[in-house]
N, C-alpha and C positions, 0 to 999 in steps of 0.2 A: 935259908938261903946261903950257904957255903958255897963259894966259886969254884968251882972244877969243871972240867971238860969231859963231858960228855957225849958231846957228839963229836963222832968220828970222820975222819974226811972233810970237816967243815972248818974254817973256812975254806971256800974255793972259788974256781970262776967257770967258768962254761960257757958254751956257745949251745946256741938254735938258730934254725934257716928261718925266715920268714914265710908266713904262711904255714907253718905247721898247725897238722889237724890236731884236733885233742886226742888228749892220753898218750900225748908223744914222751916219752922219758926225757928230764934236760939233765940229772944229776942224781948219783945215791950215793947215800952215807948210812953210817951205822951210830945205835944209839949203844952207851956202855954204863951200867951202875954199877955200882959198889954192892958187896957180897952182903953187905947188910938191907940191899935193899931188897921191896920183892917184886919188885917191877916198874914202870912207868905211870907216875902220878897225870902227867899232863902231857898228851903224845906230841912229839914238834909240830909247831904251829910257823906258820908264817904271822907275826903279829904286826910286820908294818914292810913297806916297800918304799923306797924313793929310785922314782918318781911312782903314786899310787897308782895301783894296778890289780886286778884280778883274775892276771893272765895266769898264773900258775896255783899251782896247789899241792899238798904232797899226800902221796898214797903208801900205803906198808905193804910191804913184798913178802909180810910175815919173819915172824923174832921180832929182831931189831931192828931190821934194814927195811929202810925207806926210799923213798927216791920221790923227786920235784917233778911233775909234769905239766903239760901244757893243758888249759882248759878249755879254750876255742872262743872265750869269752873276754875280750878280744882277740879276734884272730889278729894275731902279730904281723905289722904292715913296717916295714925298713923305712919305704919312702915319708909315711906321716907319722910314726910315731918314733917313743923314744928309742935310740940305739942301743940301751943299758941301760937293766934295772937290776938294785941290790935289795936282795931280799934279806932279812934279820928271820931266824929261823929260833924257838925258844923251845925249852922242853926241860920237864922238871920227874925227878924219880920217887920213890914213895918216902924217904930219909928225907926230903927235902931242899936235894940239893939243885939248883939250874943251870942250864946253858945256853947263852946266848950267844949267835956267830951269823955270819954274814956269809949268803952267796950269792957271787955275781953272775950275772946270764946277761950277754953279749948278741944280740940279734945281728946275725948276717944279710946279706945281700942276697935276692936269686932275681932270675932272667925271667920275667911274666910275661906272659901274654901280654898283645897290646888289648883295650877293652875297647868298646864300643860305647857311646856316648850319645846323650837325647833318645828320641824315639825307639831308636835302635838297640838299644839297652836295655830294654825292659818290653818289645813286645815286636812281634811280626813285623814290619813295616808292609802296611796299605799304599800304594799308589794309585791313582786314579787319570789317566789320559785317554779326551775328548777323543773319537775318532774325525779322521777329517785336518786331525793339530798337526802344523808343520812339527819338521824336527827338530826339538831345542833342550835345554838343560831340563830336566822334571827332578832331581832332587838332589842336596850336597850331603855325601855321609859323612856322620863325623867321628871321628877314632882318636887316641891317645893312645901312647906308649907308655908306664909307668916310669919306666927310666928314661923319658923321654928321647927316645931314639927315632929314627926318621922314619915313619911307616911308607907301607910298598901297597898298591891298590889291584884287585883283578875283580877279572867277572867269570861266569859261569853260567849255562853253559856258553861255550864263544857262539854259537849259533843264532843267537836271539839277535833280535835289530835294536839291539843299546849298546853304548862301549862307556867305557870310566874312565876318568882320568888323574894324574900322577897328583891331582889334591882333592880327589876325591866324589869328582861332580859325575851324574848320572846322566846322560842324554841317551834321546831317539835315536836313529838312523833312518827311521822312515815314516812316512804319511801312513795311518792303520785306517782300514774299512771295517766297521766292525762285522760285516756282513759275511766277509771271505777270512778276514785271518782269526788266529785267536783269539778268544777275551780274556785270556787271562796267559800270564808271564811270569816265570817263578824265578828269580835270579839269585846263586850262592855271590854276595859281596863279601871276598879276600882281604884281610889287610893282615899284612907281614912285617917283623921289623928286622934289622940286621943281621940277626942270629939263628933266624929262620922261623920265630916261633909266630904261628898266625892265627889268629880270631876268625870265624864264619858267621857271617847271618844272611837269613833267608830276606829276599824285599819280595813281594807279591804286588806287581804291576797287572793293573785291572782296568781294559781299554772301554770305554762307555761309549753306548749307543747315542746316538743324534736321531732325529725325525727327519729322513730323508729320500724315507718310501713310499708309496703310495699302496693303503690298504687294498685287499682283493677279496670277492666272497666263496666263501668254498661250501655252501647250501647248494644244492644242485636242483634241488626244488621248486621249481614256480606256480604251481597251482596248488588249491589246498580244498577239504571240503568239512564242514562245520553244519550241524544240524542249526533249524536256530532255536531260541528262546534259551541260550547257555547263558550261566550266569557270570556275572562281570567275575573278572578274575580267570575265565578258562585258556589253558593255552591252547594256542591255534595252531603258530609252529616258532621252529628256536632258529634266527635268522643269524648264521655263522659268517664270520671274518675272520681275515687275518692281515698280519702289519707284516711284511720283510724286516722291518725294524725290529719285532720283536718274537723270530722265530722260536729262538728257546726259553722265550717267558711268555706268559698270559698276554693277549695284547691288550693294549689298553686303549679299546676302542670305544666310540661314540655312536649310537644307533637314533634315527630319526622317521618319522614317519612324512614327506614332503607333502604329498597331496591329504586336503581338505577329507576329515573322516571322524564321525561321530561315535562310530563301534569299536574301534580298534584301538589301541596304544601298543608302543612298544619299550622297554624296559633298555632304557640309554644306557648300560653300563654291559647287560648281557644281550639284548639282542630277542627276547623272550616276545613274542607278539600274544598279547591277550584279547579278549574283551574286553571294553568297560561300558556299552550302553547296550540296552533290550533291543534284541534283531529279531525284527516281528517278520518271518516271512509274507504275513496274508494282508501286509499295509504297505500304503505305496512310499516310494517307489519300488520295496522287492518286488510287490505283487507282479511288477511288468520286466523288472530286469533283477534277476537271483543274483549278478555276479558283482563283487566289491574289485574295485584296482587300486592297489597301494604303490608309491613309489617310497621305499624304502632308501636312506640313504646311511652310510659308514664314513664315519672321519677317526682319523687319528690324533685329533686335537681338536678341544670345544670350540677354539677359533684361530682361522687361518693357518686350516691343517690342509692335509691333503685327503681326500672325498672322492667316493665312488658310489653309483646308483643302480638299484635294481627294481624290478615291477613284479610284483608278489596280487596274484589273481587268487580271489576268496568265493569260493561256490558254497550259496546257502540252501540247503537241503530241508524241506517241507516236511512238519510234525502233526503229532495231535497235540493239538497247544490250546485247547480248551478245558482249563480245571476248573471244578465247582466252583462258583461261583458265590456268595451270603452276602446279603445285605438286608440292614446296616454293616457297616464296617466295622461297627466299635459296639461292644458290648459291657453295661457297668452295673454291677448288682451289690447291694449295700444289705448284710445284716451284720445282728448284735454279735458280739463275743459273747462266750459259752451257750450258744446258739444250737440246737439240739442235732446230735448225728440224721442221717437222713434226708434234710430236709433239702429240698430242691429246689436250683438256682435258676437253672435255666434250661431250653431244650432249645438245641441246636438244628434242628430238623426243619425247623419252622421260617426260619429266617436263610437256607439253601438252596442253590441248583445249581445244575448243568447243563449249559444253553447246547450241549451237543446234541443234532437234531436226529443219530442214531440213538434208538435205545440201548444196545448196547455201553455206547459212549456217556451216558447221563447218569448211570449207576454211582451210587458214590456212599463212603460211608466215612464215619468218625474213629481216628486211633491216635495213640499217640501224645496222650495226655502229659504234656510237663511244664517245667517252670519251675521257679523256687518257692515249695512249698506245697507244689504240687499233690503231696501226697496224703493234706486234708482235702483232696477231693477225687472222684470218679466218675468217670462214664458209667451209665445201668449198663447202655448195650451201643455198640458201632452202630446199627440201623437209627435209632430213636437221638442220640446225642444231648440225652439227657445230662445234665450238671450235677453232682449230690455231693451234700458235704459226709464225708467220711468218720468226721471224731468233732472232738469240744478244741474249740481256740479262744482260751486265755491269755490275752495280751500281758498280762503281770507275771504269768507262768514262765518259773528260770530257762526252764526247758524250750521254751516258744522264742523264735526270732525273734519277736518283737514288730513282726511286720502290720501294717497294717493291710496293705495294698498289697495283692497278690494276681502278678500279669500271666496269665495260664497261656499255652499253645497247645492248640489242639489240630492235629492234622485231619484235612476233608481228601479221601483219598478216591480218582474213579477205581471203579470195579476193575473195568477194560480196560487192558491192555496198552498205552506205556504207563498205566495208575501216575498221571499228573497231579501235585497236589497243589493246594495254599498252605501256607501258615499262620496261624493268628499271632500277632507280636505283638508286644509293647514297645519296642524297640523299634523298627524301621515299618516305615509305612508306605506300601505297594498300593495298587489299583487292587478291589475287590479283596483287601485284607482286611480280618476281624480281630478287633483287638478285645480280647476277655480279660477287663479287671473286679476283680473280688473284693469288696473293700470291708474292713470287718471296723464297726461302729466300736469303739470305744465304752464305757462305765466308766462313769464317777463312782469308785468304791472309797476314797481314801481321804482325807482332812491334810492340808497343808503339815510339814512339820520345819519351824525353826532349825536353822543347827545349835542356837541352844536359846536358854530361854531366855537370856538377860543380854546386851549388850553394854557395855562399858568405852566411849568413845572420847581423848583428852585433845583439848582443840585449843591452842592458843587463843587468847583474847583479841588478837589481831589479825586473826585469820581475814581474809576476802570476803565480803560480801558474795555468794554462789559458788563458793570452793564446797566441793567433796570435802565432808568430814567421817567419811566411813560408809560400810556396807553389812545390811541385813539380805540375809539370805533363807533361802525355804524351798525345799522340795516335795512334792507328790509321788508317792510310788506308782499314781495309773500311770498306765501307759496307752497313748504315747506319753510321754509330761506336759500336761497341761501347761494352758500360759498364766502362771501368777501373779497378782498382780499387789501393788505394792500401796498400802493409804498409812495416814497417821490419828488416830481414830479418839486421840485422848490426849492433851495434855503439849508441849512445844510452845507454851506461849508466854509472854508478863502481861503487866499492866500499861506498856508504851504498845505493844505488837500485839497483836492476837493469834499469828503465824509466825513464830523465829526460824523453823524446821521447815526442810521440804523433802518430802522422798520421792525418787524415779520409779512410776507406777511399773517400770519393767525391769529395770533391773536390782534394784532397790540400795540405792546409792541415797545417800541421806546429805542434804546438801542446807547451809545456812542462805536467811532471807533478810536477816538483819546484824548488823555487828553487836559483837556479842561482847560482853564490859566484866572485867573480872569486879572491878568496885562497885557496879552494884548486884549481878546473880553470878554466883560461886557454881551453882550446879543446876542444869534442869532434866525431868524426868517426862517422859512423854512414852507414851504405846502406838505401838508401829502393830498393823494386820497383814495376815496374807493371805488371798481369798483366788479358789480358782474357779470365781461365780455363781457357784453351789455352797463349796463349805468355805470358810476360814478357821483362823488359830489367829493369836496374837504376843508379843513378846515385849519387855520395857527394854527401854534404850535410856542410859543416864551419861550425858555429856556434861564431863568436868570441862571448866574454863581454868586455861593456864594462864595466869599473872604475869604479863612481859608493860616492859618498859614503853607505851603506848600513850601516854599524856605529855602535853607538853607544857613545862612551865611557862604558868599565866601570873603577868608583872601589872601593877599600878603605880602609877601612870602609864600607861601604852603609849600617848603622845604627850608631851608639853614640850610649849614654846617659853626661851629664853632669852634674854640682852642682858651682856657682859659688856664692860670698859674695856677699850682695846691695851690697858694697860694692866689688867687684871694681873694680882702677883702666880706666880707657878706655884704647884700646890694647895689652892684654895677651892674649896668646896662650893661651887659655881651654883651661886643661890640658894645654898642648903639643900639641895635639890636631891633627891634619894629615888630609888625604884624598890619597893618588895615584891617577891617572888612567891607562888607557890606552886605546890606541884603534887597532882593527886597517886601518884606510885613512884617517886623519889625524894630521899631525905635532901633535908633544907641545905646540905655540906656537899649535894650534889653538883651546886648550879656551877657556872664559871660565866663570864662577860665579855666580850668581847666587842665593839666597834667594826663592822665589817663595811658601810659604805658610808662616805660623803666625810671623813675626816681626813681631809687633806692636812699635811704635812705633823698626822701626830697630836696638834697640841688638845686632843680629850683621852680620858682613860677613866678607869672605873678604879677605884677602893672599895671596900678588896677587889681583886679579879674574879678567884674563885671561894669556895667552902664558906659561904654564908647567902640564905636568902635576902638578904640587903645589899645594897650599893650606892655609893655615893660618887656623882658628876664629879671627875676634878684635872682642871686646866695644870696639863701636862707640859706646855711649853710655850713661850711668850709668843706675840704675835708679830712679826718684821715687813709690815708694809711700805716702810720707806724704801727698803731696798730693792724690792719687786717683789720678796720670798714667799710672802701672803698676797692674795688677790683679792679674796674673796672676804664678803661683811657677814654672809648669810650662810650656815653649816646643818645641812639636814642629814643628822647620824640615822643609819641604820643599826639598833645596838639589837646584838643576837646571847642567846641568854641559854646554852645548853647545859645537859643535867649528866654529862660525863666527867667529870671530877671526879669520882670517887670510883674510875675504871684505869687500871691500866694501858700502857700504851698498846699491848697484845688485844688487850678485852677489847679496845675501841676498835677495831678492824673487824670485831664478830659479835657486837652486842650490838642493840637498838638503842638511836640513841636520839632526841626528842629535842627541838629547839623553839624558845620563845623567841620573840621579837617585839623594842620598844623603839618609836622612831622620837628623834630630838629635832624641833629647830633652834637653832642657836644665834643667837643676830650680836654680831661687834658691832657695841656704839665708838664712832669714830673721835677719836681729839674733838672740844670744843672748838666752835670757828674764832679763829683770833679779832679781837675788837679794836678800832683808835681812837681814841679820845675825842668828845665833840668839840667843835669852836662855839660862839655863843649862837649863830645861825642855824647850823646842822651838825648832823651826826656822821663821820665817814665812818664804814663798815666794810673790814675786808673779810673777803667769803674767799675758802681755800680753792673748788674750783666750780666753773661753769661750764653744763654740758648745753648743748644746743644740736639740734639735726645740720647735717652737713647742708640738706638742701632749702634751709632756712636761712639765706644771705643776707636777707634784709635787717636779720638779728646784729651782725659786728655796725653796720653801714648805721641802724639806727641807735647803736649803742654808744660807736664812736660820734658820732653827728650832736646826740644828748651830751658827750664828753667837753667836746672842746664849745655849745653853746656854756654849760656850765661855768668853764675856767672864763671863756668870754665874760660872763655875766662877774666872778670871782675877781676877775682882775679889775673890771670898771665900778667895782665896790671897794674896791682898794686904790684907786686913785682917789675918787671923790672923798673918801677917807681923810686922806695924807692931804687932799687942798682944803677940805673945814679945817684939818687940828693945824695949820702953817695961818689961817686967819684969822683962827678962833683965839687961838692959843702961844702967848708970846712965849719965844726960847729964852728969854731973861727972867732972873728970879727963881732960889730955890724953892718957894712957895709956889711957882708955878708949876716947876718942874714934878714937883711932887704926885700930882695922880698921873701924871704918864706913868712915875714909874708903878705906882701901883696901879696900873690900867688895870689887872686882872678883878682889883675889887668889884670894879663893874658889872662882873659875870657869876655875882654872889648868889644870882636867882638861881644860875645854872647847877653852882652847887649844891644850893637849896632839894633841888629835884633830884638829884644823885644819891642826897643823905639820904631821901625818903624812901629810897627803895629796899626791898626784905634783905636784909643782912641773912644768911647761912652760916647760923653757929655750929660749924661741922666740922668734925677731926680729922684732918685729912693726910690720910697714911703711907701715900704715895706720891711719886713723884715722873712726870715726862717730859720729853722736848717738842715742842709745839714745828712740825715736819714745814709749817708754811714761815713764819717767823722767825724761828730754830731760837724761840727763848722758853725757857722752863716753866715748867705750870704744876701744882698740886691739883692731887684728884683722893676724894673716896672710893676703895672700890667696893666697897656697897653697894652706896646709893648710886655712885658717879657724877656727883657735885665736883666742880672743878673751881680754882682762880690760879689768874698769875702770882708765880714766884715771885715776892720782894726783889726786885734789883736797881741798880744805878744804873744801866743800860738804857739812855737815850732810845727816844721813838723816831724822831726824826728822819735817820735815814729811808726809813721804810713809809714816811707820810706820802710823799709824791704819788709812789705807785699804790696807795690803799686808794689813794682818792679818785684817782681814776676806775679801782672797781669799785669802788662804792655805786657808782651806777648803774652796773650793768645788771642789778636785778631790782629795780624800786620795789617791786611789791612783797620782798624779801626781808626789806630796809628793816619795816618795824617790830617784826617778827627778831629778828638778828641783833637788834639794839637790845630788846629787851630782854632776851637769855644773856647778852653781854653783861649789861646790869647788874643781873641775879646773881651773875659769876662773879664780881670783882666784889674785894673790900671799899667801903668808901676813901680812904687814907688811899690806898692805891689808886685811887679812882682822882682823888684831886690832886697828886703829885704826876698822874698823865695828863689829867686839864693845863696845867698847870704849865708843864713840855710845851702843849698844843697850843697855848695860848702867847708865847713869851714870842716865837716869830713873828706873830703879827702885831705887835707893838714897837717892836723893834726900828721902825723906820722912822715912826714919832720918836723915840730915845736920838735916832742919831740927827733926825733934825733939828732939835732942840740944844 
């Protein structure tokens, strides 16, 4: 790569017009090497353009000289593209030396045509105006200048009834009939710009017909004559119209036939009058009147068009319309396949006539033998109409249709003159038609055959009771194919079932009758037949059981009932209480637990949750009924026990998946009811609450009533009291004073009874506050043995109101004394007599 110049005349700059076509020359130069070289290694190239482009290219004019041309690819547009592009031009000689240079090409300016724009640009312009349409704008053309210059608008030729105007819009001049002026308008649209240069396109205005004539008939025919007994379908004649509307097209007219007629129709689009019913001339009413009257009518529209009517007279012209005659109608003769040539079916002689009472007329004979198939059979002779089979028909023969049923026609033709015939069909069935079927019997030559010999059928273990699990199949080569039929002849059963299998005696679909257990039969083997009442064959069918996830784990206990202490700690294994699991087609790491109804707010949960068939009860969270946050004493768990553990969370959306269920009831035992201390008389007992029915009034009325007789009776034992010890008992002398102050010794029997009740040597591990009292009490939560907390906390305040409920449930009394009992230590028990007893002494201390 030595730098030297090479190319000649380069660099430069150059101009091109816009719009030049290709192979337009923009520039040449010359290439020049060195006398060491022997020519050009790499001929100049354009290797880059800014702005890129693939408008130019360069060509060799031969030697050296070259020259830049235009390529047409893009064609060079002034107004949208670049004004200037520099081409880098490279070329290297065989020494290796290069040159690279740059030339500039300058796009000019030219004066274009102005274009046409929308529709108009790209194809004829269609217009379409209604005749009848006043005169108004019908269309606006639309044109551009490139150099945006003003455009100028004309028409051509001036002669037409439209004119244009200075922006381009097309209007009528006149009301069109399409009747009288032309349909069609060809208009050259001008547009010019300043310079003179102008665009042409053709518009093709196209005036459309309206319905606004009234059609005419141009058949000039009204009578017409028709032999009768023509068959449906014949025409009679072609009933012509025409529309003014639509002189130079097809009209598009409607044909009807108005009066009441059984033989006739006519074809509502052409106007065509046929037959369509049997015109007997020799039955009434032809017999007395031969002529038919039609009024035919012509509209130019199916409805509410405009209608014209004409009377079209049918003259029925009298035949020999008596043909042979055979009866029966129907003829059926049944032999075997490969049934010997020769033999004769039937003779048609015997069962004919011709009631024409010329003999001439009564003549008649047999030709015309066809039908598909027709040609195993033959007439002997036209006189006699004899039947004979011609050759052997083997139904299994590749070569034989396969028919069995062969419908012949055989033509009864008169001798005489017009030779009327019948036809025997299968097909449509006339008065005094014979129908001749052939029917060729069938052989059983052949033994069912399997498509093969064994079936192999894989059925999930969970399949449906009566689901399809598969299909045996079997064909016979007679023909026609026999109908086979389907049993199961061996085998399909266990020791619970005696039928597990069913097969469809027709089409032999194999269907389950009992669910089907992969744990206890892996596979059964049974024979299936197929018989088509004559022969059978037979085939085994072995249905594997596929192993799916179809048991569900079964837990003991399924129920038990439980009572917890409402103070029970969190985290404790509520009774020891456990569930085991098993499960007959999932590992023991499968299971998981879960509580799905009746644990309100939480406080149950299972250890572990999941990956062991065990689990243990355990109180998840304390219980808060002072607050209101618990309501409930009594917790019936729904616990659901599935065996997806050990599935992904993908698996679990497409695997089966099996759920136990064990139900819990749970009962919270409530706080002991708080007790107070007896006097040496009675026992008060305060109970936390009393329910009673609303509509039970007489319950406060006689509760209250027993209340205040009580205190009545309470206070007048405590006067008479206080008047013995003031007469009994003189206030002078500490020897006297002395068992007042120890009154309580008096009530030694009391304590006596106290000591003797069962002391509970129980460890008691917890601790609550009594919701009615609000003093602290220990509990087991074991067993749920409860006493009050040791304290210096006075009873007192709370005496007043014990003592008033202490009445309001007597029969509750003794019951409530003696769990109080159970519950306290005796040492507790006599430092609250003890409380309970110092008020009522007290007014002997200060009387004295």
């Amino acid at each position: 790569g030595r730098k030297t110049q090479l190319l000649k005349g380069l660099p430069a700059t150059s101009t091109v017009e816009e719009n030049t076509a290709a192979g337009v020359s923009v520039c040449d130069f010359n290439v020049t090497v060195s006398p060491l070289s022997s020519g050009v290694a790499i001929l100049p190239t354009i290797v880059n353009s800014n702005p890129l482009t693939e408008a130019f290219d360069i060509e060799s004019k031969g030697g050296l000289e070259y020259r830049v041309v235009t390529t047409g690819n893009p064609v060079l547009d002034y107004e949208t593209m670049p004004k200037s592009f520099d081409l880098q031009i490279f070329v290297e000689d065989t020494t290796g030396r290069t040159d690279l240079n740059i030339l500039t090409i300058r796009v000019t300016d030219k004066n274009e045509h102005p274009v046409f724009r929308g529709n108009m640009a790209i194809q004829t312009l269609m217009i379409y105006v209604l005749e009848g349409t006043r005169p108004e704008r019908i269309y606006q053309v639309d044109a551009a200048d490139p150099e945006n210059a003003k455009l100028r608008y004309s028409l051509l030729p001036a002669t037409v009834p439209f004119l244009i105007t200075e922006s381009g819009a097309i209007f009528s001049t006149k009301e069109f009939d399409y009747e009288k002026d032309p349909h069609c308008y060809f208009l050259n649209v001008t547009v010019t710009d300043l310079d003179g240069l102008n665009s042409t396109k053709t518009v093709n205005i196209n005036i459309i017909n309206i319905n606004d004539e009234r059609p005419y008939f141009t058949t000039k025919q009204r009578i017409y004559r028709i032999p009768e007994e023509q068959s449906p379908g014949t025409i009679v004649a072609n009933i012509t119209a025409k529309d003014p509307d639509d002189e130079d097209s097809p009209s598009r007219l409607f044909y009807s036939i108005q009066s009441s007629d059984r033989y006739f129709s006519i074809n509502p689009s052409t106007g065509v009058l046929q037959v369509t019913g049997r015109i007997d001339r020799d039955a009434l009413p032809l017999r007395l009147h031969p002529h038919i009257s039609l009024i035919v009518q012509v509209e130019d529209s199916p409805s509410n068009g405009h209608a014209s009517e004409v009377e079209i007279t049918i003259v029925i012209d009298d035949i020999n319309d008596n043909p042979p005659e055979c009866s029966p109608s129907t003829f059926r003769k049944e032999i075997n396949e490969n049934a010997a040539p020769g033999t004769i079916l039937i003779g048609l002689r015997n069962y004919c006539k011709d009631i024409d009472v010329d003999p001439s007329n009564n003549q008649f004979n047999f030709t015309g033998l066809s039908g598909f198939g027709s040609n195993n059979f033959t007439l002997d002779s036209t006189v006699s109409g004899r039947l004979v089979m011609t050759g052997t028909i083997d139904l299994e023969n590749p070569a034989n249709p396969g028919n069995e049923v062969y419908a012949l026609t055989v033509r009864v033709q008169d001798i005489a003159h017009p030779n009327y015939s019948s036809k025997y069909s299968f097909q449509i069935v006339f008065d005094n038609i014979i129908y001749i079927y052939i029917r060729i019997k069938p052989v059983n030559e052949f033994f069912p055959v399997f498509s093969t010999s064994s079936y192999v059928f894989n059925v999930s273990e969970i399949t449906k009771v009566g689901s399809s699990i598969g299909r045996v199949h079997a064909i016979d080569k007679d023909w026609p194919p026999t109908i086979i039929t389907y049993s199961i002849v061996a085998g399909g059963g266990t020791r619970d079932y005696t039928n597990i299998f069913w097969i469809s005696p027709t089409k032999g679909h194999v269907e389950i009758l009992a669910r089907l257990d992969y744990e206890t039969t892996q596979k059964h083997i049974f024979t299936v037949q197929a018989s088509d009442r004559e022969k059978f064959t037979t085939a085994s069918v072995t249905v594997n059981v596929l192993e799916v996830n179809d048991e569900e784990p079964v837990c003991s206990p399924n129920f038990y009932s439980l009572q917890i202490p409402v103070s029970l700690a969190v985290g404790t294994n509520i009774n020891g209480f456990r569930i085991e699991c098993q499960d007959r087609d999932s590992d023991p790491r499968s299971f998981r637990y879960f509580i799905n109804e009746g644990n309100e707010n939480n406080h149950f949960t299972f250890s572990p949750s999941a990956g062991s068939n065990t689990s243990r009860l355990i109180l998840a969270s304390r219980f808060n009924y002072e607050s209101g946050f618990d309501t409930s004493w009594i917790y019936n768990l729904r616990v659901y026990i599935t065996d997806d553990n050990l599935l992904s969370v993908r698996d679990k959306t497409t695997h089966l998946i099996e759920t136990g269920t064990v139900t819990l009831s749970i009962r919270v035992i409530p706080n002991p009811t708080t007790a107070i201390t007896t006097t040496p008389s009675f026992t008060v007992v305060t109970r936390r609450e009393n329910l009673y029915s609303a509509s039970a009034w007489y319950v406060p009325f006689v509760v209250t009533l027993g209340s205040l007789l009580l205190l009545g009776l309470l206070g007048f034992l405590g006067f008479l009291l206080v008047t013995w010890a003031r007469t009994c008992c003189l206030p002078t002398g500490k020897a006297q004073r002395t068992p007042l102050v120890n009154a309580p010794e008096k009530k030694k029997h009391k304590e006596d009874v106290v000591v003797t009740m069962t002391k509970l040597n129980t460890v008691f591990d917890g601790e609550a506050r009594d919701p009615v009292t609000g003093r602290m009490y220990e509990f087991n939560t074991r067993s749920g043995a409860r006493r009050w907390k040791k304290s210096n906390e006075p009873l007192w305040p709370m005496l007043a109101g014990q003592v008033t409920s202490s009445a309001t449930d007597n029969s509750g009394q003794e019951t409530d004394r003696a769990e109080a009992a159970r519950k306290k230590e005796p040492s507790e028990k006599r430092k609250e007599l003890t409380v309970a007893i110092k008020p009522a002494t007290k007014p002997s201390a200060d009387s004295g």
